[in-house]
Each structure stands twice: as structure tokens, then as C-alpha cells.
C-alpha positions in Angstrom: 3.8 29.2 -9.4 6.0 27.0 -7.9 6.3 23.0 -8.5 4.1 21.5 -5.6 1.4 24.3 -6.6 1.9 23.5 -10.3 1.8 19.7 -10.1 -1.8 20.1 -8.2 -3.3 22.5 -10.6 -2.3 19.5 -13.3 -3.5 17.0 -11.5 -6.7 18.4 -10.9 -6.8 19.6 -14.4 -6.1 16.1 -15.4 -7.3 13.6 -12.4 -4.8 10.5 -13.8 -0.8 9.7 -13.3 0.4 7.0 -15.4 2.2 4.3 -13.7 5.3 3.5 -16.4 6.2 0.1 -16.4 8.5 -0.6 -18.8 10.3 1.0 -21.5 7.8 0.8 -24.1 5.4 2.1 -21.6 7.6 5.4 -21.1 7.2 5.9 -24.8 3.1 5.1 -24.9 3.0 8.0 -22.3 4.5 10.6 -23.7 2.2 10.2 -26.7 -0.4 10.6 -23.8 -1.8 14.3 -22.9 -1.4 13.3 -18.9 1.0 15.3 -17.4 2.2 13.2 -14.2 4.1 9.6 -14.5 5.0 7.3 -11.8 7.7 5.8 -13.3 8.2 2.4 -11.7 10.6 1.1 -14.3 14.7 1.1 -14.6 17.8 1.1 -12.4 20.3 3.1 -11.2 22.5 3.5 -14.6 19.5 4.5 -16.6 17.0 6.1 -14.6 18.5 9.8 -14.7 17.8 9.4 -18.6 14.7 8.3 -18.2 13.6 11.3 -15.6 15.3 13.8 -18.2 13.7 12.6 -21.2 10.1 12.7 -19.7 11.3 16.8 -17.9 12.3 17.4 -21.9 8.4 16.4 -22.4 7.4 18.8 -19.5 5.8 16.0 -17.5 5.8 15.5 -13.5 8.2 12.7 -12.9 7.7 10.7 -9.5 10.2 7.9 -9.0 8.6 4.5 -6.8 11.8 4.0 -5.2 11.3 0.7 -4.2 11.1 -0.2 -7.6 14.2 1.6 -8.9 16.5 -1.2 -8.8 20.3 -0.1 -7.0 18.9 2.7 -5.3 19.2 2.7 -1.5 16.2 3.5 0.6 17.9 5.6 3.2 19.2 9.5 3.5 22.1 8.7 1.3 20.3 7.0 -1.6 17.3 10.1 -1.6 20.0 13.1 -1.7 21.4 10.8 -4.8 17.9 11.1 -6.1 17.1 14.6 -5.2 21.0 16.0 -6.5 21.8 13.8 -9.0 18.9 12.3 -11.1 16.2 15.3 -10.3 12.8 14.2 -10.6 9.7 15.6 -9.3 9.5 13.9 -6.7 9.0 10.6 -5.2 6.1 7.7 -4.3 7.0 5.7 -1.5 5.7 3.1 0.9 8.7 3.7 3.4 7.6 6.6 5.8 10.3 7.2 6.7 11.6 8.6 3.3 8.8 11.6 3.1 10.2 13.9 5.5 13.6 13.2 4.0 12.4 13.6 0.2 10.9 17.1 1.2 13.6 18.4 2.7 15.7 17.7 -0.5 13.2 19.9 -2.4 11.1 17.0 -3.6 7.5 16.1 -3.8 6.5 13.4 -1.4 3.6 11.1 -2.4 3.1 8.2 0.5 1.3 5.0 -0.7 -0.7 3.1 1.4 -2.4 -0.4 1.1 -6.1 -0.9 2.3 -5.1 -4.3 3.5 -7.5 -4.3 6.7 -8.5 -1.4 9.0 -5.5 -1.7 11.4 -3.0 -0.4 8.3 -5.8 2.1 7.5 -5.9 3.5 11.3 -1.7 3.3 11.3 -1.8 5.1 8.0 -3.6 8.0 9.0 -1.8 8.2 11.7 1.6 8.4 9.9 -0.2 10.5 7.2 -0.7 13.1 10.3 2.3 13.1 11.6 5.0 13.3 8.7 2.6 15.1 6.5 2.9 14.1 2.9 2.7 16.3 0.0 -0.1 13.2 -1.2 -1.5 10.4 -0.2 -2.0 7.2 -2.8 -4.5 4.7 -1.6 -4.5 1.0 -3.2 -6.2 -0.7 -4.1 -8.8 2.0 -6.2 -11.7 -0.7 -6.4 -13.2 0.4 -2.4 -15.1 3.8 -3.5 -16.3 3.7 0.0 -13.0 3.9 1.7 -12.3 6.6 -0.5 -15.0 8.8 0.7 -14.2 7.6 4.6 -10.3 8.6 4.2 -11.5 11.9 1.9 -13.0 13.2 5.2 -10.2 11.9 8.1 -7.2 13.8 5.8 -6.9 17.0 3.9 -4.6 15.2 2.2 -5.1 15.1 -1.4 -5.9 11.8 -2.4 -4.4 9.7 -5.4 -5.6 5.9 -5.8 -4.6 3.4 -7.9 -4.3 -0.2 -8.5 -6.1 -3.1 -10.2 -8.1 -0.5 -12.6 -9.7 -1.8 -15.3 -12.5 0.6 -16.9 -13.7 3.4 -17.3 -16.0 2.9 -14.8 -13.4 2.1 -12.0 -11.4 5.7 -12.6 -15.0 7.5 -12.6 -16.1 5.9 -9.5 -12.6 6.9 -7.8 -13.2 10.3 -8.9 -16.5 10.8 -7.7 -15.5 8.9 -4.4 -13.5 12.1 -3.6 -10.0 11.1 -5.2 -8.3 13.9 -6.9 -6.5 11.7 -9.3 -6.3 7.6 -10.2 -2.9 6.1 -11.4 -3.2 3.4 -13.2 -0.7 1.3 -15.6 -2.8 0.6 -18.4 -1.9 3.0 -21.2 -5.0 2.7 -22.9 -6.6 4.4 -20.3 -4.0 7.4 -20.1 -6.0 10.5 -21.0 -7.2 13.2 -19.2 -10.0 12.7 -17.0 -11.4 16.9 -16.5 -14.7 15.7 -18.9 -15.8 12.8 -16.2 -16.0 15.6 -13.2 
């Protein structure tokens, strides 16, 4: 199976990413059974360590490079990434990064903010024509734009941000997204019982 195929069939299985933080988050989630992080902590000199201690762990690791501090956004700064430090793959608001993250072997997950339905028509439209591996929608509290953007993509759909409850990841899921990320540790566990 290779990785794009393997991370799916996890994140079906398990239906949450955990969105790592900080340091003492990285350590809460790999006491967690979830299989896929978003790490969204570190900086240049540390983040390679951080990427192979969590691949030691057999976990997914996607780097939010705009919050990897003294990383460039541009070609140069993703073959760094993709040659160098090795994770996964990468979450990204920058379009323009997906076509080059997937040419470098990685997985490319675009995020997208629901601010009104101008950035929801532009982002389908980018979505269609660069093609991401993923798509994560914020913020996760709209079950109805779920289920609208569930049937104008066959993108697989990840949503996250400003989860609280139990309630918030079930409604996500049964809005039509295949996973939620969310940063709140105590709600890291796997989600296949809530189908």
C-alpha cells in the first residue's frame, strides 16, 4: 500500500488528526491512538526531530508550514522540507505550494477558511484546478457547509477549528467530513465508534 493510500485508510479508520501545538502537546499525542498530527509547532533547527520522533511512533506527520518558523514558503524552502526533514506531507493555505509539495513526493492537504462565499467559490475553484491530495475546511462549526462542499468536490474533506465537544466532531462527521483536526488533546481518540 503505498503512503497516500495508507494515510486514507487511517484516517478513515480513525476520522481525527491532532493539531500539535506545542511541545507538551507532541508528547500528549503520542500517548494518543490517532495516527495523523498536524504539527503546527517548532522551527527550522528543531523540526526534523520532531517529524522523526513522531515517524519512530509510526504516525502521519503533516507540517503547517506557515507555522514552522525559518522555513521559506517557496520551491526552495518545500524541497528543504520534502529532502531534508521528511514528513508526510504538508497543510497549507498557500496554493501555490500543493502542486510543488506533490511533486517532491509529499502529501498535500490545502486549508481553506469559510470566511464568506466569495473564498468558498475561489476555493473550489483552486481546489479543481491544482488538485489536492485533501481539502481542510475551517472553521468545523457550519455542518451545513460541510454537506454543500461534500457534493461540489471529490475531495476528501478534513475540518477543523474552534471544536469543543463531542458533539462538534460528531456533527462534522455526519456532515460528510472524513476526519476533524482539532488541538484539544482531550479529545484525541479515535472516532470509528461515532460512524
Amino acid at each position: 500500500m503505498d503512503r497516500i493510500n495508507e494515510f486514507e485508510f487511517y484516517l478513515n479508520r480513525d476520522r481525527m488528526i491532532a493539531s500539535v501545538k506545542t511541545p507538551k502537546s507532541l508528547e500528549l499525542f503520542l500517548e494518543s491512538e490517532v495516527k495523523a498530527a498536524f504539527l503546527l509547532t517548532g522551527n527550522i533547527s528543531v523540526i526534523k526531530r520532531y517529524v522523526e520522533l513522531l515517524k519512530e511512533h509510526d504516525r502521519f506527520v503533516f507540517l503547517h508550514l506557515e507555522k514552522i518558523k525559518g522555513i521559506s514558503y517557496d520551491k526552495e524552502g518545500l524541497k528543504f522540507i520534502a529532502k531534508f526533514v521528511k514528513p508526510t506531507g504538508i497543510v497549507t493555505t498557500k496554493s501555490s505550494l500543493i502542486q510543488l509539495a506533490k511533486k517532491e513526493g509529499l502529501i498535500a492537504i490545502q486549508r481553506l477558511f469559510l470566511v464568506d462565499t466569495d473564498a468558498v467559490a475561489n476555493g473550489l475553484k483552486v481546489v479543481e484546478e491544482i488538485q489536492p491530495d485533501a481539502l481542510e475546511i475551517m472553521p468545523a462549526l457550519i455542518p451545513e457547509m460541510i454537506e454543500k462542499l461534500k457534493v461540489k468536490t471529490s475531495c476528501p474533506l478534513i475540518t477543523g477549528g474552534l471544536i469543543q465537544n463531542q458533539r462538534h466532531i460528531d456533527q462534522a462527521l455526519q456532515s460528510g467530513a472524513v476526519a476533524v483536526s482539532t488541538g484539544r488533546n482531550w479529545l484525541w481518540k479515535t472516532q470509528n465508534s461515532h460512524e
